[in-house]
N, C-alpha and C positions, 0 to 999 in steps of 0.2 A: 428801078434804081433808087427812086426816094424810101421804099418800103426796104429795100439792102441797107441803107444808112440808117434809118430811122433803128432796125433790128439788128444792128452790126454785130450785140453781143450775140447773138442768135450762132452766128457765123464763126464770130471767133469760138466758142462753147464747141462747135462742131470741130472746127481746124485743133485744139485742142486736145481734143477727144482721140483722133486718133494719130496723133503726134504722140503721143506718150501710151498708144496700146501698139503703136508697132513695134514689132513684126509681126504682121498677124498669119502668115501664112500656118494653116494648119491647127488654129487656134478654136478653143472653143470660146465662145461669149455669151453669157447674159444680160438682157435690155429689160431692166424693169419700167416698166412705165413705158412703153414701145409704141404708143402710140400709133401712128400711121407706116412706121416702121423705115424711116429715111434711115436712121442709123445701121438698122440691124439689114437693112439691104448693103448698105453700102460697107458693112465687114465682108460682106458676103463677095462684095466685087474687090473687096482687096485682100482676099484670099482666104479669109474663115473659112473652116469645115462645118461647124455647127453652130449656128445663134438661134436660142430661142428669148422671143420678147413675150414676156406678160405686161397685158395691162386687163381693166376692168371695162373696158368701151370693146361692145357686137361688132359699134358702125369700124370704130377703128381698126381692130385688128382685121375689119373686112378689106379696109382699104390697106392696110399692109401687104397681106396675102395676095389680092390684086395686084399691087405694086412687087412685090416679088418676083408674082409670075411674069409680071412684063419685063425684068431686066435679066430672067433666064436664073434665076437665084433661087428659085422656089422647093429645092430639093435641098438647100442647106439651113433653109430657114423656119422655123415651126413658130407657131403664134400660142400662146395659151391665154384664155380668158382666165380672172382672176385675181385674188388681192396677195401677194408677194407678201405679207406678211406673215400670212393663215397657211399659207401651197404647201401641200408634202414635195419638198424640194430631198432626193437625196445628190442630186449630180452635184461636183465641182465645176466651177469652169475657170477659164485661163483668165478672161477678163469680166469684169460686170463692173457694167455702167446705172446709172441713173441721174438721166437729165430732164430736168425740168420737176423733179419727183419732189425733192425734200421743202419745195413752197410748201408742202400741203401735209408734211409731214409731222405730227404734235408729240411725234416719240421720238425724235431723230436717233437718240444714242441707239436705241434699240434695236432701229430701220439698218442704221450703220452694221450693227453686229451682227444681225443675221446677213446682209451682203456677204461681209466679211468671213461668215461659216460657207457662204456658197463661193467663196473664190481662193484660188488656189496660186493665184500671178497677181493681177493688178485690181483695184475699185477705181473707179471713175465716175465723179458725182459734182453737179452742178448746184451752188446753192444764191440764193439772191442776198444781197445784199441790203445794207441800211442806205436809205438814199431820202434826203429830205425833200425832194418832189416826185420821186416818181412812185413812192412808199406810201405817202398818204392817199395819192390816186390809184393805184393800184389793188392797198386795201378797203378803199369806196366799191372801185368795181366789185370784186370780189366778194365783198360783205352784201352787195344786191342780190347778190349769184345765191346767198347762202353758204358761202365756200372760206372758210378763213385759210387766209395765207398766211405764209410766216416769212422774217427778215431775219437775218444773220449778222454779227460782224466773224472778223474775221478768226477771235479766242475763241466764238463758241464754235466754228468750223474745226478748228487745230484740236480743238478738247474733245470731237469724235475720233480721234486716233488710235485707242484700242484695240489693240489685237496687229499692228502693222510693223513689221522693220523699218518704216521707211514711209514718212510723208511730206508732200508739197503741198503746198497750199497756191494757186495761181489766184493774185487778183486779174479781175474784168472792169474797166473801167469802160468799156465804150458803151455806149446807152444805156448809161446807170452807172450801178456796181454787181459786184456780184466776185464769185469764186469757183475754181474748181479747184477740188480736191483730188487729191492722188495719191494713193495706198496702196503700197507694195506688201505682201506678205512675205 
């Protein structure tokens, strides 16, 4: 329970996410950045036909594909290792996400536009926010890691809009700040 409150934004980013890609039934998705693959299973239980997640981690996408097959999803969901940036992508899909992805991202407009060539319905992208305590500790961790992160407000999110009919911008205020974006093509 303390670990739910402490990560609320964690939850809401999720609730989020697929509040605004439904109706998914029959949909195709893209998970960049898929990590262990909670998202791209859980289209898959509410109705996708096809998600595939790239990210660049062995261990991870092994624990996707595990976790796939344990909730009987495993035939809808394909993993690819890999930098989303660089991938001969020629598929569209109905929706692509990427959460947790543009912290790390030093090209965002770029990162934006090629989503934006791979989707054909909606992008869905989580970006963090400026936050005067949890921004200076976050970028200490980080900076130990070797890993520089990046912080947003909320023009330079609105100012990836390019290429879309149609954008939202949600702020996240619960443990932190933060945004999700929402790009309709």
């Amino acid at each position: 329970m303390l670990f739910r409150s402490l990560r609320k934004a964690i939850y809401e980013r999720f609730a989020i996410t697929f509040e605004q890609a439904e109706p998914l039934a029959g949909k195709t998705v893209l998970d960049i950045g898929c990590g262990s693959g909670r998202y791209a299973v859980e289209f898959a239980k509410r109705g996708a036909k096809r998600i595939v997640g790239v990210d660049y981690a062995k261990g991870m996408l092994a624990l996707a594909r595990d976790y796939a097959r344990a909730e009987g999803v495993e035939d809808r969901c394909e993993f690819l290792e890999g930098d989303f940036t660089t991938a001969v992508m020629d598929e569209t899909f109905d929706v692509v996400i990427a959460i947790g992805v543009f912290d790390y991202q030093d090209r965002p407009r770029e990162f934006m536009r090629r989503m934006a060539d791979r989707c054909r319905g909606k992008v869905i992208a989580s970006f963090p926010g400026r936050s005067l305590v949890r921004m200076p500790l976050r970028k200490l961790r980080y900076w130990m890691s070797d890993c520089p992160v990046l912080f947003y407000r909320e023009e330079e999110v609105r100012a990836l809009s390019d290429g879309f009919s149609k954008v939202e911008i949600i702020p996240i205020h619960s443990s932190g700040t933060g945004y999700m974006f929402i790009g309709t093509k």
